[in-house]
N, CA and C of each residue as an Amber inpcrd file, in Angstrom:
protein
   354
   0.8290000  -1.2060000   0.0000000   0.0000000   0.0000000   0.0000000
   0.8640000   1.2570000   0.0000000   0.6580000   2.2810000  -0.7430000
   1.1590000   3.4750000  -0.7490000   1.1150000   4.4570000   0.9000000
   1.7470000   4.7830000   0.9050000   1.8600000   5.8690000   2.1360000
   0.4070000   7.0330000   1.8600000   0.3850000   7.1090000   2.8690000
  -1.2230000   8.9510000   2.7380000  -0.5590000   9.6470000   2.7100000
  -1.0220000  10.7830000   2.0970000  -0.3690000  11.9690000   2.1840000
  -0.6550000  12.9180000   3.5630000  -0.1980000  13.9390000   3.5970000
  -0.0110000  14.5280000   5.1860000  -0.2560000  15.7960000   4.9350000
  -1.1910000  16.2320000   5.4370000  -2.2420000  17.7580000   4.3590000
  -2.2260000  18.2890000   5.8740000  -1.3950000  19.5660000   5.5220000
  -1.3130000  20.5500000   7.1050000  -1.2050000  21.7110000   6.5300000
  -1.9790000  22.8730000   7.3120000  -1.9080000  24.2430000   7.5680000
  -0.8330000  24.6840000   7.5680000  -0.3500000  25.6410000   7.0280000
   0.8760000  26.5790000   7.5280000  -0.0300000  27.3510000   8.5070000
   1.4760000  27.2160000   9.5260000   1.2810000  28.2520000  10.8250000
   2.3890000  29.6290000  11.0080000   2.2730000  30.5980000  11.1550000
   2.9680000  31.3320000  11.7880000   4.0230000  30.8120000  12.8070000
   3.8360000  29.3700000  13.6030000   4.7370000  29.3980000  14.7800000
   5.0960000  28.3290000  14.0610000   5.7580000  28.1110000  13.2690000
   6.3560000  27.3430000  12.5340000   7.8820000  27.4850000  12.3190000
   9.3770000  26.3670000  12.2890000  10.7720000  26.7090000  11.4900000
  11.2640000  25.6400000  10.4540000  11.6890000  26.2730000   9.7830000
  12.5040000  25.0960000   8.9570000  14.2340000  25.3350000   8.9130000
  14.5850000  24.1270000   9.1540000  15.9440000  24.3340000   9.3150000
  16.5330000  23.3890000   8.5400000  17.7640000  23.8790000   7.7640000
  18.9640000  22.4890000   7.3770000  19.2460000  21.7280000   8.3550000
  19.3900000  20.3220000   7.8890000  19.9730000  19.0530000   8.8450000
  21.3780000  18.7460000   8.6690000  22.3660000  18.2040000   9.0680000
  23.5500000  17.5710000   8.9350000  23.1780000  16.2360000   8.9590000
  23.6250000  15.7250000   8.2470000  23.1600000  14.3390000   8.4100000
  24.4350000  13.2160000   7.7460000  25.1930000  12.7110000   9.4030000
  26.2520000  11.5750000   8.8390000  25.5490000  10.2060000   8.4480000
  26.4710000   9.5620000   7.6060000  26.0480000   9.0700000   7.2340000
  27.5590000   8.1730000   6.3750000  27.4510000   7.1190000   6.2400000
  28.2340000   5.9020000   5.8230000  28.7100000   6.0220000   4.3850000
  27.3390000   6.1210000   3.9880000  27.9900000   6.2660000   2.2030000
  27.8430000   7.6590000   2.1820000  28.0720000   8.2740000   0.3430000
  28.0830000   9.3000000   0.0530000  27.4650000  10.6310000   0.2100000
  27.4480000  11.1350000   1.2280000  25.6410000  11.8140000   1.7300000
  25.7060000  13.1270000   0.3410000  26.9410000  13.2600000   0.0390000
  27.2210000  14.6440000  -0.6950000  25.5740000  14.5130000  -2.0340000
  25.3880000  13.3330000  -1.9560000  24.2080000  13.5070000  -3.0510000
  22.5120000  13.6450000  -2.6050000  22.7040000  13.9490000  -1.1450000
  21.6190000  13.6950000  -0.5580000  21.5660000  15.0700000   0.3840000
  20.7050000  15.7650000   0.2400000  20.2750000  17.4200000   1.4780000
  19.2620000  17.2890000   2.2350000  19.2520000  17.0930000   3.8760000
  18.0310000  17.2210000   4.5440000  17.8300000  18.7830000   4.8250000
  15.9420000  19.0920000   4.7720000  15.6340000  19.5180000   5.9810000
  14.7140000  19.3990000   6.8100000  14.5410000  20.1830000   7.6040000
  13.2890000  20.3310000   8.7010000  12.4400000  21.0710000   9.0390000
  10.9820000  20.7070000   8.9530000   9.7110000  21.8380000   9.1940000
   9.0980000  21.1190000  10.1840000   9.0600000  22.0850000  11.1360000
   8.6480000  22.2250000  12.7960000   7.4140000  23.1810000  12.7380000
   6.3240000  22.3050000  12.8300000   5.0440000  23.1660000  13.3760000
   5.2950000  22.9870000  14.9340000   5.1420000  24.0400000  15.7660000
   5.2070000  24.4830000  17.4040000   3.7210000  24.6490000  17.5500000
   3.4010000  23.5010000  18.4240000   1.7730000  23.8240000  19.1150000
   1.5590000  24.5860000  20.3420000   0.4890000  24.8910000  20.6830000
   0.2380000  25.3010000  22.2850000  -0.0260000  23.6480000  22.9830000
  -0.5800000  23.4330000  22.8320000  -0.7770000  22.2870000  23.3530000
  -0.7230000  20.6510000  22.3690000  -0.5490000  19.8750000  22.9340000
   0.3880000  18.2660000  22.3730000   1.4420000  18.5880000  21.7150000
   2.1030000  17.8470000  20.9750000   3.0580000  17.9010000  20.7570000
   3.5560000  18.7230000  19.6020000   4.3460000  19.0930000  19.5690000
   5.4080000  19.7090000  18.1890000   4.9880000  18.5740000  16.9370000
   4.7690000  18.7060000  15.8990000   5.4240000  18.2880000  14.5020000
   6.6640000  18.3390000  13.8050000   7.0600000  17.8110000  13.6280000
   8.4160000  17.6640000  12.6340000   8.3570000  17.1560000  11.7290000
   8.6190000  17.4310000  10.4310000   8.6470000  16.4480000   9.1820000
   9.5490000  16.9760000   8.8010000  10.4310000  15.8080000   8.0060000
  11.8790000  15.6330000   7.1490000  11.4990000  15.7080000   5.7860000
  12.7950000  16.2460000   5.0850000  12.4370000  16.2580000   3.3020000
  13.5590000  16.1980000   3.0970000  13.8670000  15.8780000   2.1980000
  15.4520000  15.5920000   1.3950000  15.1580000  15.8460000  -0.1200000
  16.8340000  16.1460000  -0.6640000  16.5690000  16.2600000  -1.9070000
  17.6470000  15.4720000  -2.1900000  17.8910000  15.2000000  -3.6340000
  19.5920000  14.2230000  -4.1780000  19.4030000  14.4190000  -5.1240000
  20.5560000  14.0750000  -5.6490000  21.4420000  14.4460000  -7.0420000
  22.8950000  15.5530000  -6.8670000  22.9860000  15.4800000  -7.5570000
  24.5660000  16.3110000  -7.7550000  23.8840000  17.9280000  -7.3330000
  22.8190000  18.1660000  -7.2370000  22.9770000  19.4090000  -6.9460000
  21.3680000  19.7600000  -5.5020000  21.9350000  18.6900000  -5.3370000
  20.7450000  18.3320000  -3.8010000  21.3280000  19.8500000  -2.7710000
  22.3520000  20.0100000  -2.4610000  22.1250000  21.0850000  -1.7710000
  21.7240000  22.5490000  -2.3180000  21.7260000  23.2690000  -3.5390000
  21.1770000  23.7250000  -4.0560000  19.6680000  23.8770000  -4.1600000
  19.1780000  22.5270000  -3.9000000  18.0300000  22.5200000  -4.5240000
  17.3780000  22.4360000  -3.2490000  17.9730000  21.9030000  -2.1790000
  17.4150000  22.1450000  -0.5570000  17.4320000  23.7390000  -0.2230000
  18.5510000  24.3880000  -0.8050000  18.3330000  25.6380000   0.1650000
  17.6650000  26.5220000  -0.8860000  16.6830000  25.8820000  -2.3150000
  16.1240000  26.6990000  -2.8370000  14.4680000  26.4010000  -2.1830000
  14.0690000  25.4090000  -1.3300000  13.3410000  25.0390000  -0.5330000
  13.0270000  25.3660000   0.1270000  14.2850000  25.6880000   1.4230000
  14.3020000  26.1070000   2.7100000  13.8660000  27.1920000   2.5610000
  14.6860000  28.5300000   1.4530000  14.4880000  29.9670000   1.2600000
  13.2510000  30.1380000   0.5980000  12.3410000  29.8160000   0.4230000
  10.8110000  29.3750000  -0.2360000   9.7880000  29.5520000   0.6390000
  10.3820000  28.0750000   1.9360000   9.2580000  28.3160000   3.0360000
   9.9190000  28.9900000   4.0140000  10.5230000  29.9950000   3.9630000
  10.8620000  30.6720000   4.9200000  10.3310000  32.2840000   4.5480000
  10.1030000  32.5720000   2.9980000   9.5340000  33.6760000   2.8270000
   7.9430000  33.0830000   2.8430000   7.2180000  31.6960000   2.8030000
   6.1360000  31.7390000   2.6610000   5.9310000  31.7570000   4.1090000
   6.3450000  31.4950000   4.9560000   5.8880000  31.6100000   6.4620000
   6.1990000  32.9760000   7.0800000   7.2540000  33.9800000   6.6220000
   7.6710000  35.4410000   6.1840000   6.1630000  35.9370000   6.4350000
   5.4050000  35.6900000   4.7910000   4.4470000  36.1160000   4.2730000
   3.3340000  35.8840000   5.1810000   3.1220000  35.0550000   5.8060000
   2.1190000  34.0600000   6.4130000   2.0150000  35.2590000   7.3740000
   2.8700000  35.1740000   8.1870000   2.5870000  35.7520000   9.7420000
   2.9330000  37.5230000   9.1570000   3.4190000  38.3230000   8.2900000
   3.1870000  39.4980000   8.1040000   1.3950000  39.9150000   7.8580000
   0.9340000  38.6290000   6.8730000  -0.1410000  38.9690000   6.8000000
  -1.1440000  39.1370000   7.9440000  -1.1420000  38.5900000   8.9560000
  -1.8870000  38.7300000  10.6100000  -2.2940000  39.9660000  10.6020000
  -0.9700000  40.7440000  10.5120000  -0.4630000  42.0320000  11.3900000
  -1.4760000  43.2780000  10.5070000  -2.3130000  43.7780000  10.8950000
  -2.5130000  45.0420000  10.5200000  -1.0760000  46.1250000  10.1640000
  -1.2440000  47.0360000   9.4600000  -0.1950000  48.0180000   9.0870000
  -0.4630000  48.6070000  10.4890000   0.9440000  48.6880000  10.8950000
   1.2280000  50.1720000  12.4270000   2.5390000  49.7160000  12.3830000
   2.7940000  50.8000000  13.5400000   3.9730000  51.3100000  13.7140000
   4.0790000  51.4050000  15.4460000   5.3460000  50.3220000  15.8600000
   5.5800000  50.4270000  17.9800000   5.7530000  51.8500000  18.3160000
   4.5600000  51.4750000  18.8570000   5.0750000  53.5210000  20.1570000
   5.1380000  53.1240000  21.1840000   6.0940000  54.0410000  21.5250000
   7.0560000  53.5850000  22.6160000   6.5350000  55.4660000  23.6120000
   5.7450000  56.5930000  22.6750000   4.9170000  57.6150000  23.8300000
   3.8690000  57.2890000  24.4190000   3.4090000  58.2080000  25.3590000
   2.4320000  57.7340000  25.9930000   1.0810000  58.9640000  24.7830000
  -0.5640000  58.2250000  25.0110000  -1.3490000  58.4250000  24.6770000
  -1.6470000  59.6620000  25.5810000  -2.1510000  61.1980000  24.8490000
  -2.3850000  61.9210000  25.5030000  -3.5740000  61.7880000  26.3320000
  -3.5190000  62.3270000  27.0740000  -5.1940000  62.2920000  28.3850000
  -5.4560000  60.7920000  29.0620000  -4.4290000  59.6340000  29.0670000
  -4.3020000  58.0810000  28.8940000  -2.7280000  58.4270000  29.5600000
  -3.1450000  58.3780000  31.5650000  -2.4390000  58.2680000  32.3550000
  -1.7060000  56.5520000  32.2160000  -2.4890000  55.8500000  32.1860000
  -2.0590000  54.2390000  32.1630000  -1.1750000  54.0480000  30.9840000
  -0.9170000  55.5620000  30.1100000   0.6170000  54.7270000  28.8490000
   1.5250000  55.5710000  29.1620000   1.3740000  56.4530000  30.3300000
   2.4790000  57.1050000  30.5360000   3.9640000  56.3120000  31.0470000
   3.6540000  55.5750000  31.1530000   4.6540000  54.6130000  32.0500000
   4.9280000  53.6780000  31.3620000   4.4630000  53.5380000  29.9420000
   4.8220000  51.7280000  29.2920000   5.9650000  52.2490000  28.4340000
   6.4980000  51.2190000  28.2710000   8.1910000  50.8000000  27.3880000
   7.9610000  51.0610000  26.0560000   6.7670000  50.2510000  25.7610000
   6.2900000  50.2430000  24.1700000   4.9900000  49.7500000  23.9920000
   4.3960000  49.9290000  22.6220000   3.0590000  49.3260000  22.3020000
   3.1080000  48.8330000  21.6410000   2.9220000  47.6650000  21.1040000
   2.8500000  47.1570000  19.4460000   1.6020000  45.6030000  19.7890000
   1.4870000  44.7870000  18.8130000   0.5840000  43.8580000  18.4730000
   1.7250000  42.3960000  18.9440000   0.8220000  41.7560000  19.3570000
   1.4660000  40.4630000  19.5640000   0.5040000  39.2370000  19.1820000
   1.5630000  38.1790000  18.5460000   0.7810000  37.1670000  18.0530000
   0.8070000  36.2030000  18.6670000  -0.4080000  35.3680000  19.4520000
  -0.0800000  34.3280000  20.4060000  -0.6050000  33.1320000  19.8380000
  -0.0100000  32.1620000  20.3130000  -0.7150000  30.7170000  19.7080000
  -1.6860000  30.3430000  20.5930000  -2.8380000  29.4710000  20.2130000
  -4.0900000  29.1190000  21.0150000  -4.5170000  28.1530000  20.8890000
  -5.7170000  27.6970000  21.8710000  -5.9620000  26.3100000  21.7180000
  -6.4450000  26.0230000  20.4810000  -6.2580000  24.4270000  20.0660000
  -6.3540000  24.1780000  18.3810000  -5.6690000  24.8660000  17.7310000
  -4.6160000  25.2390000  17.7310000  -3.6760000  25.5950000  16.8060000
  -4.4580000  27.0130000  15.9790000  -4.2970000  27.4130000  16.7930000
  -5.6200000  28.9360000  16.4470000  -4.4520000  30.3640000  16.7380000
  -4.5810000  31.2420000  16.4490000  -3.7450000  32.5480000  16.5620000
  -4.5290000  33.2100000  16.9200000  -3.9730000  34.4230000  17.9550000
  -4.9270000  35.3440000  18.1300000  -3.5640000  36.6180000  18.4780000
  -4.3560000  37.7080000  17.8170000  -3.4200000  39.1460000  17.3420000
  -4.3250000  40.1680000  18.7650000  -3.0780000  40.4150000  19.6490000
  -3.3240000  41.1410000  21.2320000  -2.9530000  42.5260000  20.6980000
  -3.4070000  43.8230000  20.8390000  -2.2270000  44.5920000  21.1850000
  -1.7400000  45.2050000  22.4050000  -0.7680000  44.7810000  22.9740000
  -0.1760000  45.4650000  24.6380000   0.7930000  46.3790000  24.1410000
């Protein structure tokens, strides 16, 4: 029987990283990497991908740099357009005293996002 396929959401709290990977025979024809979905709750995801041929690392870090602007893209899109202020709000005693203001993106139950601004 064939393997299922594995149909997932891109998340914002997501990384992908190059692997090193030793290995016995020739690895030079073979490039891992790694995409890490980060949950709030159970566990992390990880899935592996590789590429080969004579120009497998090439063709991994034309991958990596792919989903790294599509997850870029992903979590810019959340964000409403603004700009961190770091003054306080006139006649708005309670921002006289804060560091900064800006939007924050938190992860939630079911793998849900929710955009705060403190």
């Amino acid at each position: 029987p064939l393997p299922q396929p594995i149909c997932r959401l891109w998340s914002p709290f997501s990384l992908v990283e190059k692997c090193q990977v030793k290995s016995k025979q020739n690895d030079s024809q073979w490039s891992i990497f790694k995409l890490t979905f980060f949950r709030k709750e159970g566990q992390d995801s990880s899935f592996y991908f590789a590429t080969a041929g004579e120009n497998a690392d090439e063709e991994r870090n034309k991958w990596v740099d792919e989903i790294i602007q599509v997850l870029s893209n992903l979590t810019l899109s959340l964000f409403p357009n603004f700009e961190l202020s770091v003054d306080p709000v006139p006649g708005r005693v309670a921002t006289s005293t804060r560091i900064m203001a800006g939007y924050l993106l938190q992860g939630g139950m079911n793998d849900r996002a929710s955009l705060v601004f403190c």
